[in-house]
C-alpha positions as CSV (number, residue, x, y, z in Angstrom):
1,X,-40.4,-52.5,-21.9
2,X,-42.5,-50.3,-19.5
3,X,-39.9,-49.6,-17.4
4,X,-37.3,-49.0,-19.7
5,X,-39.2,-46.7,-21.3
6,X,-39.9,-45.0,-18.2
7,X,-36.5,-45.0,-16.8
8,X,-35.6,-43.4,-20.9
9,X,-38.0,-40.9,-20.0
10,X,-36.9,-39.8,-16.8
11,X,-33.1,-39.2,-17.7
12,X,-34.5,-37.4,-21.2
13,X,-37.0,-35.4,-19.0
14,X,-33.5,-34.3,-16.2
15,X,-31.9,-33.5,-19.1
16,X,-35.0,-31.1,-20.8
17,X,-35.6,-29.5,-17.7
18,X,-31.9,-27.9,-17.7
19,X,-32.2,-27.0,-21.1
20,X,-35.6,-24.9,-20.2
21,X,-33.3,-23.2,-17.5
22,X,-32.2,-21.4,-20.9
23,X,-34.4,-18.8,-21.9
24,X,-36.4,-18.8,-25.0
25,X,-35.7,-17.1,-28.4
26,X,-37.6,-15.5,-31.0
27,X,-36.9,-19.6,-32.7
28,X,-38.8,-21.5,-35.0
29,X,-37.6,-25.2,-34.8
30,X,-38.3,-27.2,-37.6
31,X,-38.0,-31.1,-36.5
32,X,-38.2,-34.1,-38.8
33,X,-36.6,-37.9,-38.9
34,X,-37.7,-38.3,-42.4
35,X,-34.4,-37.8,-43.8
36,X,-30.8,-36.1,-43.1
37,X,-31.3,-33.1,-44.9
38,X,-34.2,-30.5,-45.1
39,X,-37.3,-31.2,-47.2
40,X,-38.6,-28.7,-49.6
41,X,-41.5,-27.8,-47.3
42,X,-38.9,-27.4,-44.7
43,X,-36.8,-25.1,-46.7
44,X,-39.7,-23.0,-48.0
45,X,-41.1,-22.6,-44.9
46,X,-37.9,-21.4,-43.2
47,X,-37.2,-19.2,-45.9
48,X,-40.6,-17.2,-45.6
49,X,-40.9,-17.2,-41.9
50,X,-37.1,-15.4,-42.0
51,X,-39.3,-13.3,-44.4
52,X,-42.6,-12.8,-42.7
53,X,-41.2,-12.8,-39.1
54,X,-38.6,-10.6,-38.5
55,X,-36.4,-11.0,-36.1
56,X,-37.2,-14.9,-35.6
57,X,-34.4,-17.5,-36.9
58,X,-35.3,-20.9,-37.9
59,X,-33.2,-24.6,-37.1
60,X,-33.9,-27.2,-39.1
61,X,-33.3,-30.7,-37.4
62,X,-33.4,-33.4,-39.5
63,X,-32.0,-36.9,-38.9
64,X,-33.6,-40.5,-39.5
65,X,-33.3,-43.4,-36.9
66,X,-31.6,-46.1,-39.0
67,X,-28.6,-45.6,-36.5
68,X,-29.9,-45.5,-33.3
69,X,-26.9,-44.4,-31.5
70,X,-26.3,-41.6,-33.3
71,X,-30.3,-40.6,-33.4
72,X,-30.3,-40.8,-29.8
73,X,-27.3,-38.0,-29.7
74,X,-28.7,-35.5,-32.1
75,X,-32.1,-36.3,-30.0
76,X,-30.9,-35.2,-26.8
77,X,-28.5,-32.4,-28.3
78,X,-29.4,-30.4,-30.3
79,X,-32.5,-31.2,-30.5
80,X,-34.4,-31.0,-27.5
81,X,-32.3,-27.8,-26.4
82,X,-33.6,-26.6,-29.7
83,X,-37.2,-27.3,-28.9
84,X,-36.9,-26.5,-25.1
85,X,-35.6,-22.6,-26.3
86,X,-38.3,-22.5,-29.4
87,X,-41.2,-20.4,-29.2
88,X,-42.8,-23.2,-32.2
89,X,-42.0,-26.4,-33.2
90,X,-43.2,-27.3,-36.8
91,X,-43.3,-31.3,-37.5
92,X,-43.4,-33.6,-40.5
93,X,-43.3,-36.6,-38.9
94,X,-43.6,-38.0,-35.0
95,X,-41.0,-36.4,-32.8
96,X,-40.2,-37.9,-29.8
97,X,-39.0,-35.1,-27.5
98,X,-42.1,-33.3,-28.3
99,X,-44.9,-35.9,-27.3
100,X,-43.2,-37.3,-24.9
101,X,-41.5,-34.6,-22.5
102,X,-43.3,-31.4,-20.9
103,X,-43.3,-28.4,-22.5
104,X,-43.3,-24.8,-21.6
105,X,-46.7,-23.5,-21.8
106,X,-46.3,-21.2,-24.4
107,X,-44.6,-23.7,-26.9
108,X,-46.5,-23.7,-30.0
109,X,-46.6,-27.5,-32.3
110,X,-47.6,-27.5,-35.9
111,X,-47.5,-31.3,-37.6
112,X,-47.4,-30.8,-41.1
113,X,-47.6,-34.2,-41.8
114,X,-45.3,-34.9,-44.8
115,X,-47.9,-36.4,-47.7
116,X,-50.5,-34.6,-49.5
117,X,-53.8,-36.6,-48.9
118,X,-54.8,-39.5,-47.2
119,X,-54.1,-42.6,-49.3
120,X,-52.7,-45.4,-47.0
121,X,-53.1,-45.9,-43.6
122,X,-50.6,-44.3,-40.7
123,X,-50.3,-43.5,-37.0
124,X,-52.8,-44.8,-34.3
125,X,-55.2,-46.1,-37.9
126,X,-52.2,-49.0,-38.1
127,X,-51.6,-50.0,-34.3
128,X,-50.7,-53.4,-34.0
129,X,-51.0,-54.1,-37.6
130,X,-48.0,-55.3,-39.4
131,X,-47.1,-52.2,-40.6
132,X,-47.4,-50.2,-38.1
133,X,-46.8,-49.8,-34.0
134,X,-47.6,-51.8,-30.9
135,X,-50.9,-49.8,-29.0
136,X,-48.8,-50.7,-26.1
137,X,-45.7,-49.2,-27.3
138,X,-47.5,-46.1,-28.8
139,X,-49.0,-45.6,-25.5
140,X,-46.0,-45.5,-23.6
141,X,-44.3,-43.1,-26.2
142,X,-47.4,-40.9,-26.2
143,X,-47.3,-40.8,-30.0
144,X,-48.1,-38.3,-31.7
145,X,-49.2,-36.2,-28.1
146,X,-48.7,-32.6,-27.9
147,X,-50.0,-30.9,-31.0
148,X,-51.9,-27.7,-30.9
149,X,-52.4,-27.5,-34.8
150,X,-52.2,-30.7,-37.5
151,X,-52.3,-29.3,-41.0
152,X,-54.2,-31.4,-43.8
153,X,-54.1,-30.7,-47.3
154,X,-57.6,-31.3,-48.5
155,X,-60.8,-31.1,-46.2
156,X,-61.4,-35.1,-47.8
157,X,-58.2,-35.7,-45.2
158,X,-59.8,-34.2,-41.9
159,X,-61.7,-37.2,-40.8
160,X,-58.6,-39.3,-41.6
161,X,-56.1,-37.4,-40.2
162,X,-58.1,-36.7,-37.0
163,X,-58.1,-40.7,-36.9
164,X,-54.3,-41.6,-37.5
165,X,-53.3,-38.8,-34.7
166,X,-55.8,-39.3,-32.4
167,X,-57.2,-36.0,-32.2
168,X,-60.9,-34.6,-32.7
169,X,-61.6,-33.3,-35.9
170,X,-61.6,-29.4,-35.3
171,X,-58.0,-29.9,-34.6
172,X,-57.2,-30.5,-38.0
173,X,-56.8,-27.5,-40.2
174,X,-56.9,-27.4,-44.4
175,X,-54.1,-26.0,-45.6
176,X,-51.9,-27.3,-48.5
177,X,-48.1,-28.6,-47.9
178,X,-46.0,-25.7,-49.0
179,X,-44.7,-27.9,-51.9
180,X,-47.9,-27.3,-53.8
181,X,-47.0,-23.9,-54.6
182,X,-44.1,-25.1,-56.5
183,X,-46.7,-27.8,-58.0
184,X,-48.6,-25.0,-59.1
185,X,-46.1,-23.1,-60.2
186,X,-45.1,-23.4,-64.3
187,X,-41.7,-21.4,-63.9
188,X,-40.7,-23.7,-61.1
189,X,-41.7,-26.8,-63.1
190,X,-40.3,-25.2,-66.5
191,X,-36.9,-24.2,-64.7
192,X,-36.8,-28.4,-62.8
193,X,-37.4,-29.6,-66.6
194,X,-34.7,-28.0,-68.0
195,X,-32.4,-28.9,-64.9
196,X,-33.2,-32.8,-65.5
197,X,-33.0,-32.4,-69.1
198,X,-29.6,-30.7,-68.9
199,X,-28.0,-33.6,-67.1
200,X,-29.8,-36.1,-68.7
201,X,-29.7,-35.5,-72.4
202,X,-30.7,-39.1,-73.6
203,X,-34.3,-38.0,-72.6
204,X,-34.2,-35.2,-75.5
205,X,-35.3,-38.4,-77.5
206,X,-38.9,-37.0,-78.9
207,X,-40.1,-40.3,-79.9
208,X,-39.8,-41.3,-76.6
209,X,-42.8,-41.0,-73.5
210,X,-40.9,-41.0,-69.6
211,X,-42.4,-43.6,-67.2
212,X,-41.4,-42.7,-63.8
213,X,-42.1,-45.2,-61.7
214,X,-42.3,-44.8,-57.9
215,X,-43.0,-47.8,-55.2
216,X,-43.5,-47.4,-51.4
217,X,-41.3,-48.7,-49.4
218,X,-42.2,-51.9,-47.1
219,X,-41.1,-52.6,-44.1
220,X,-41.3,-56.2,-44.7
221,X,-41.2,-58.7,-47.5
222,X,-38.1,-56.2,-49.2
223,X,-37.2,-59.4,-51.2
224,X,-40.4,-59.9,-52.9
225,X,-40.6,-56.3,-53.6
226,X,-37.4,-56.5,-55.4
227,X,-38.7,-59.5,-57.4
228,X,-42.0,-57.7,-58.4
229,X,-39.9,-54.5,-59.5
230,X,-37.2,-56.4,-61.9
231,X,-39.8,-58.5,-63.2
232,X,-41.7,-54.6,-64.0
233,X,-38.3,-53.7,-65.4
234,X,-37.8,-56.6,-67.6
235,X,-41.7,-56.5,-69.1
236,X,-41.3,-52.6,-70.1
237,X,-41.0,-51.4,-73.6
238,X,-37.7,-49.3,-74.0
239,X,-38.4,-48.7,-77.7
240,X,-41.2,-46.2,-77.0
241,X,-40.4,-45.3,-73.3
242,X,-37.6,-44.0,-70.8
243,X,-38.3,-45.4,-67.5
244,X,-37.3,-43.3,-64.3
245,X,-37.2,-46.2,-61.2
246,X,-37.2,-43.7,-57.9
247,X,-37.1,-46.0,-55.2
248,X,-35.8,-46.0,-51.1
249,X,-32.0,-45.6,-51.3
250,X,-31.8,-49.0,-49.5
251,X,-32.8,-50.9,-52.5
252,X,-31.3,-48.8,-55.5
253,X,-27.9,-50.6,-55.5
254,X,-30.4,-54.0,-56.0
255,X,-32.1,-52.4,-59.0
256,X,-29.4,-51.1,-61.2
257,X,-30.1,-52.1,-64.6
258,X,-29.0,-50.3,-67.6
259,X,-32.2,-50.1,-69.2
260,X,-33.2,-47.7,-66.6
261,X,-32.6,-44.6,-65.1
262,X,-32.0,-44.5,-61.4
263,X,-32.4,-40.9,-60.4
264,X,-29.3,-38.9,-58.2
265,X,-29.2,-35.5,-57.4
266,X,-33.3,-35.1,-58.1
267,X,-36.3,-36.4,-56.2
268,X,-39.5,-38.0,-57.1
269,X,-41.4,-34.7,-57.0
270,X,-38.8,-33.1,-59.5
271,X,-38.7,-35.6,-61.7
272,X,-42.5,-35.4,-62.4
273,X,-41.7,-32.5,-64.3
274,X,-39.6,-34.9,-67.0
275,X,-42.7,-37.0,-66.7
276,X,-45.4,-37.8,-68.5
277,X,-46.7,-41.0,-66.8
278,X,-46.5,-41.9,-62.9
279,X,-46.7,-45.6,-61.8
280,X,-46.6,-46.4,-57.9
281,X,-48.1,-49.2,-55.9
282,X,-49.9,-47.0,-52.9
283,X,-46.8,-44.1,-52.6
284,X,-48.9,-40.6,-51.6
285,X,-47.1,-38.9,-54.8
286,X,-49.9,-39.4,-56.3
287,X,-51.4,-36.6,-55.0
288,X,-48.9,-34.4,-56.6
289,X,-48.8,-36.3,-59.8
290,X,-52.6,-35.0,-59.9
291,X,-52.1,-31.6,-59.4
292,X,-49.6,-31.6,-62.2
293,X,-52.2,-33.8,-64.2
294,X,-49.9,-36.6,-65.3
295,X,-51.2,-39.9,-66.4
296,X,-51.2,-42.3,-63.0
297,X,-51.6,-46.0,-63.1
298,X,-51.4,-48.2,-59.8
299,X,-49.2,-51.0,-60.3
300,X,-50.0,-53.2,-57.3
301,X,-49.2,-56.9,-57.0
302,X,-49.8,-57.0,-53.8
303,X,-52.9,-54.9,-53.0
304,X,-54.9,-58.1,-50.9
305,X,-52.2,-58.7,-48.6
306,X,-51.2,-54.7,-48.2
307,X,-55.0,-54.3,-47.8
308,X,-55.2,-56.6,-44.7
309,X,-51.4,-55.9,-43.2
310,X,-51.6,-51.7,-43.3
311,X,-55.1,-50.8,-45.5
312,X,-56.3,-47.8,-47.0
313,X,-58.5,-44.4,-45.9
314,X,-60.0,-44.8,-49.7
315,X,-60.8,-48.0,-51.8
316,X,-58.3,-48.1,-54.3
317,X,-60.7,-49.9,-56.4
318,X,-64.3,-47.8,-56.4
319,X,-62.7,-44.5,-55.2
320,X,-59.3,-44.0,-57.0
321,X,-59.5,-42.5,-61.2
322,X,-56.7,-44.5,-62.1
323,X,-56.5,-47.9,-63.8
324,X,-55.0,-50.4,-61.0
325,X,-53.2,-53.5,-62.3
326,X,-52.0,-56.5,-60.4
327,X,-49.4,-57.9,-62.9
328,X,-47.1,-56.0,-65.2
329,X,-48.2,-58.0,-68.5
330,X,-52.1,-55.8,-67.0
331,X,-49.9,-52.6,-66.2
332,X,-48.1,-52.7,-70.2
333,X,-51.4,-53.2,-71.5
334,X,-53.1,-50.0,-70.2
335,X,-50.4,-47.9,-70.5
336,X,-49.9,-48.9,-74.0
337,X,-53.5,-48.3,-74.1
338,X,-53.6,-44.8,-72.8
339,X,-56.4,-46.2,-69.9
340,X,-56.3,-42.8,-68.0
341,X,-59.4,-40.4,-67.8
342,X,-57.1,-36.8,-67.5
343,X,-59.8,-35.2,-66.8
344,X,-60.9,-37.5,-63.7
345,X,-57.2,-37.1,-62.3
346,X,-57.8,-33.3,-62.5
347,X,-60.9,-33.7,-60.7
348,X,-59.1,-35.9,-58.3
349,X,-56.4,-33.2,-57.5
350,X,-59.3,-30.7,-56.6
351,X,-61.2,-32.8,-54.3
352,X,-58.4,-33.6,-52.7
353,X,-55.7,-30.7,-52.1
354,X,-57.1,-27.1,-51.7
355,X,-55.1,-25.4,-54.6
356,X,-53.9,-21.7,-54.2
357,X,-56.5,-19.2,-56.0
358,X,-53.7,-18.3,-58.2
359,X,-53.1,-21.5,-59.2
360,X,-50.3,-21.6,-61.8
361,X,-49.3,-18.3,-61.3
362,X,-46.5,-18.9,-59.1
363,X,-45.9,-14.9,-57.8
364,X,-47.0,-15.7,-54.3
365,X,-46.1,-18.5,-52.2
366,X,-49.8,-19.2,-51.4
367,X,-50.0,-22.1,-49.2
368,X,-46.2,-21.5,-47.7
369,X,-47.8,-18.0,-46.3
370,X,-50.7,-18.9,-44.8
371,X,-48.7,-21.7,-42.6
372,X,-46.4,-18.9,-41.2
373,X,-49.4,-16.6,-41.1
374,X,-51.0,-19.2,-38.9
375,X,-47.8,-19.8,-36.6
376,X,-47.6,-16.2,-36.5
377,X,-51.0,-16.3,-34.6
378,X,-50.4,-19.5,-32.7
379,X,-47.9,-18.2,-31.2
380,X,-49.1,-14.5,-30.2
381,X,-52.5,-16.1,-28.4
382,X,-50.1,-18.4,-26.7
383,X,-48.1,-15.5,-25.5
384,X,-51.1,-12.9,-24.5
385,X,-51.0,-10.9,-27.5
């Protein structure tokens, strides 16, 4: 593997060095393999940097590895002659080209990260875990090298994040995801409403509470998970609730049952806004199901063995406001019970996520700004100004 890896390296570092022949632009490359298409916090961030920076453009590279072929391509073009002409590189996730290759010196790397808080283990916490990457491998790939800046969202994240990236803590920086000024914002989630609504009138249905119910994806034991979600489905009361399953597009086609509603064209974080109760198993959403003060209940059947294969930054037991049940017979009873302290989760959300001043305002893009207002600096102390 070593040498594979180094021979990989080698042709990807020929290859990055004629690109750097190229000179740079007044470029903001936005990098991220957590989907095919930009994520909100991509979007909004492009949008105010074309706002607050004038004359810079921004390209926003997205493309997951389930096809490694055709990862590899949009690796090695466009994306690192994207990167290699940038002036900053803003991450969500770990990027390759950036940890691995050198960089001009006056490249500026922002990671994002792309949850909220700190819930589940990630990174360099999980090496050789289950769940997560070889130390071996990791080493090799140098993964998650190269930042100058990592953003978390809550200062309750620093030590955690300094720990899954491998990084000293004064490194990390508190600044919300931009998403949370749309979290904050009641015309945003007033206008989303009305959007789901619209195209799904069945939930018009007053008499009627929406469950939305949002699992993490595992990398292994996919069967089980199935199992454990249809035998949620067929436990729910659909006399008194509408239940929303958003789930990884790899198992939807498994889980279609008329009873529910399998979102399309909407994701998890809009649909919170036709919510009024979130269920997940150890899914990060929670963090914005807070800040919009939902009722949140942990359905997790599996919480020993997820425990010891991945493991959490916070118990989920002693340091977590929201009722945790192992079976769904536990789960029905405490929804149908109402076993959520609201004003806990609200307490939770603050702790947690540094909310904009104007909080529910929505005028000013709060947390969106002072991203590009730091990669505005980054990037002029990197160049002598």
């Amino acid at each position: 593997m070593k040498h594979i890896v180094s021979i990989g390296k080698g042709i990807l570092s020929i290859i990055y060095a004629l690109y750097k022949c190229f000179p740079q632009k007044k470029k903001i490359a936005l990098v991220s393999r957590q989907s095919d298409s930009p994520g909100v916090d991509f979007e909004m961030l492009a949008r105010q940097i074309e706002k607050d920076m004038p004359g810079y453009r921004c390209v926003i590279l997205c493309k997951k590895t389930d096809h490694r072929l055709a990862f590899l391509f949009h690796m090695i073009f466009p994306q690192m002659f994207h990167i290699a002409t940038a002036r900053a590189v803003i991450l969500d996730t770990y990027c390759i080209a950036v940890s691995l290759l050198s960089h001009r010196k006056n490249l500026c790397v922002v990671q994002i990260w792309h949850a909220l808080g700190a819930y589940k283990k990630f990174g360099r916490s999980i090496l050789d875990k289950e769940e997560g990457t070889s130390s071996g491998l990791a080493e090799l790939m140098k993964m998650h090298h190269g930042y100058d800046v990592i953003l978390a969202s809550g200062e309750s994240a620093r030590a955690h994040f300094a720990e899954a990236f491998g990084y000293p803590e004064e490194k990390i920086r508190i600044n919300p995801l931009p998403r949370t000024d749309l979290l904050t914002s009641n015309a945003w989630k007033k206008e989303t409403k009305e959007k789901i609504l619209a195209d799904y009138p069945q939930l018009h249905d007053s008499g009627k509470r929406v469950i939305l119910y949002a699992p993490t994806f595992r990398k292994t034991e996919e069967a089980e998970q199935i199992r454990k979600i249809k035998e949620l489905i067929s436990n729910l009361d659909y006399e008194h609730y509408h239940v929303v399953v958003s789930c990884h597009p790899l198992m939807q086609d498994q889980l279609k049952d008329e009873r529910v509603i399998l979102p399309g064209g909407f994701g998890s974080m809009e649909w919170l806004c036709a919510s009024d109760i979130f269920v997940t198993d150890y899914s990060a959403l929670l963090y914005e199901a807070a800040i919009m003060e939902k009722e949140i209940y942990l359905y997790a059947y599996d919480i020993r063995n997820y425990i010891s294969e991945r493991g959490f930054y916070i118990d989920p037991y002693k340091d977590l406001p929201f009722a945790l049940a192992e079976s769904p017979e536990e789960l029905i009873r405490m929804v149908q019970a109402g076993n959520c302290d609201r004003n806990a989760v609200k307490q939770f959300a603050r702790e947690n996520v540094m909310l904009p001043e104007d909080n529910g305002s929505g005028d000013e893009p709060v947390c969106t700004k002072n991203i590009v207002n730091l990669l505005e600096q980054l990037i002029s102390r990197k160049n002598g100004g």
